[in-house]
C-alpha positions in Angstrom: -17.2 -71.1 -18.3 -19.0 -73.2 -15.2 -17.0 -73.5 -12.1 -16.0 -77.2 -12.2 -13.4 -79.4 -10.8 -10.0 -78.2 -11.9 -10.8 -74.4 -12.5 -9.1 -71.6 -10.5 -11.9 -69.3 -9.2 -11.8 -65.7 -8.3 -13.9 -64.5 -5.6 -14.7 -61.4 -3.5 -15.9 -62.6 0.0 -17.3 -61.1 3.3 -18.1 -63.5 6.3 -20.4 -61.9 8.7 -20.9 -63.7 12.6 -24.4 -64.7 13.9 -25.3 -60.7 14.9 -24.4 -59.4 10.9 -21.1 -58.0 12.1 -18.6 -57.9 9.4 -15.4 -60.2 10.4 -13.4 -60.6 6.9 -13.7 -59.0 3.8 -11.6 -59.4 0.9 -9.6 -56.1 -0.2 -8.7 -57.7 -3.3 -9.8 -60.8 -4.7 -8.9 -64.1 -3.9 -8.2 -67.2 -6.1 -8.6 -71.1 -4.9 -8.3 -73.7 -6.7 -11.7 -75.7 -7.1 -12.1 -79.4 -6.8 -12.0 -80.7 -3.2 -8.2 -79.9 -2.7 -9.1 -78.2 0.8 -8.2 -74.1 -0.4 -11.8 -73.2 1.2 -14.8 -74.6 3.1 -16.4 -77.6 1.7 -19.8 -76.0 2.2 -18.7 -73.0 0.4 -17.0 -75.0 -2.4 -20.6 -76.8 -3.6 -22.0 -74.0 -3.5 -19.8 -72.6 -5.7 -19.9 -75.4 -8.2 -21.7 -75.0 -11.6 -21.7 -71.1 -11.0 -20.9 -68.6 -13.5 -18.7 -65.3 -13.5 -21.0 -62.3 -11.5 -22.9 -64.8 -9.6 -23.3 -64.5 -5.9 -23.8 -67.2 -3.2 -24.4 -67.2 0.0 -23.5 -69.7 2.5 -24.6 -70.0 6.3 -22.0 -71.9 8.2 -22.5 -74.1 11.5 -19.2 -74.3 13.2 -18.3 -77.9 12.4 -18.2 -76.8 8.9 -16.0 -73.3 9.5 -13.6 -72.8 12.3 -14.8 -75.6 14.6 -16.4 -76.4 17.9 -14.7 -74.1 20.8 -12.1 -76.2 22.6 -11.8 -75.9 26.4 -8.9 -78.2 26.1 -6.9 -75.5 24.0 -7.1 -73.1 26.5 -3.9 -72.7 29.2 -2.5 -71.1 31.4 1.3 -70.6 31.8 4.0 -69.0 34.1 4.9 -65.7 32.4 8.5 -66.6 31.9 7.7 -69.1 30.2 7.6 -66.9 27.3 10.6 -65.4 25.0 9.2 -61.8 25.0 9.8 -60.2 28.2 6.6 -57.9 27.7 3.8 -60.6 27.3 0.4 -58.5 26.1 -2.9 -59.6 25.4 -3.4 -60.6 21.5 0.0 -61.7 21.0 0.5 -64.8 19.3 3.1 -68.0 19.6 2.9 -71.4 18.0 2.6 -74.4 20.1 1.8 -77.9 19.2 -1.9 -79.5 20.2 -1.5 -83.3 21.8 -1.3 -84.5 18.6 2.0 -82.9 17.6 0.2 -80.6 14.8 1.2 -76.7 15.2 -1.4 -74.5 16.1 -1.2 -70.4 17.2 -2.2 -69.2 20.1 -3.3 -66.4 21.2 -2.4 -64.5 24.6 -6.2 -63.8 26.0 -5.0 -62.9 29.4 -1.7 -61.8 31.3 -2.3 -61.0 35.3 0.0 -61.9 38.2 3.0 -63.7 36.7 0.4 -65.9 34.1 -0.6 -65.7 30.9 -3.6 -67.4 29.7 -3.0 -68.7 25.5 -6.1 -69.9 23.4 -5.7 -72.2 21.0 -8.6 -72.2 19.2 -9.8 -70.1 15.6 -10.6 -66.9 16.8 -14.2 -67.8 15.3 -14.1 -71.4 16.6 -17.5 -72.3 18.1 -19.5 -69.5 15.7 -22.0 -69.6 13.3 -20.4 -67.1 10.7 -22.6 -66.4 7.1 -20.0 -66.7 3.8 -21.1 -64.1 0.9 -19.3 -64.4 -2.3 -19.2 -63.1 -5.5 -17.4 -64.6 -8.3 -14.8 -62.3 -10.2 -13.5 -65.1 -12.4 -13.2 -68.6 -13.8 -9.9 -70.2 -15.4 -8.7 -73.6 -16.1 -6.5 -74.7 -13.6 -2.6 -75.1 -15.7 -0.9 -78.6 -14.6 1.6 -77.5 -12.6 -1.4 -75.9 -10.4 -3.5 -79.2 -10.5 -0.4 -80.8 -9.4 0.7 -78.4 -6.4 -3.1 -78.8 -5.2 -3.0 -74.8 -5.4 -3.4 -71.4 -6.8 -0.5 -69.9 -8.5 0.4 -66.3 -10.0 -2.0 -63.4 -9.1 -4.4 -64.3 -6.0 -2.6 -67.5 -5.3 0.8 -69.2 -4.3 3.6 -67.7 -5.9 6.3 -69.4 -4.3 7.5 -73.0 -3.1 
């Protein structure tokens, strides 16, 4: 079976940055649901389609098609009792909401004289990062999958 539009497809990934360092790699095998539903990159997706079980791609990703373009605008700095945790330490994270209203995490970068300095951008955002995958399986997508947009069972969702 061909990876096509409805199939659930089992991968084993590593993304590397520009320099070859290793950022992610997949423990276990992961499962997305194929088909432009948004479960992984759309760059990595077509290159994924019409592939068969044991073949390997790789994808080189500019950041408008990974994490993004850095965002200056996502970076702030706050009063340290602004903050719940007494104890404030760099790599912490909180959610906050962008000017949009959507929920993004930030991360604590910084914490010196009463203010702490959050990031919210992808820890990747503004990187070049290189996808290599190889695929472990292919499956038709059940209904109630192709419904939810998403993976369930093994690899995937397994919960509403």
């Amino acid at each position: 079976m061909k990876i096509s539009m409805n199939t659930v497809v089992t991968i084993d990934f590593e993304l590397k940055d520009s320099d070859g360092q290793t950022l992610e790699k997949s423990n276990q095998p992961i499962s997305y649901l194929h088909g432009g539903f948004d479960n992984i990159f759309p760059k990595i997706e077509e290159s994924l389609h019409g592939k068969d079980k044991g073949d390997t791609v790789e994808v080189s990703l500019e950041p408008k098609d990974a994490f993004g373009d850095y965002n200056e605008s996502l970076v702030n700095i706050e009063s340290a009792d602004k903050f719940p945790e007494k104890n404030v330490k760099v790599g912490m994270q909180f959610e906050g909401e962008d000017e949009s209203g959507e929920v993004i995490v930030f991360t604590v970068t910084d914490v010196a004289d009463g203010k702490v300095v959050v990031d919210g951008n992808h820890p990747w955002a503004g990187q070049r990062v290189l996808f290599k995958a190889t695929v472990i399986d292919i499956r038709s997508a059940n209904q109630e999958e192709i419904e939810h947009k998403h993976v369930h069972g093994p690899g995937g969702h397994h919960h509403h």
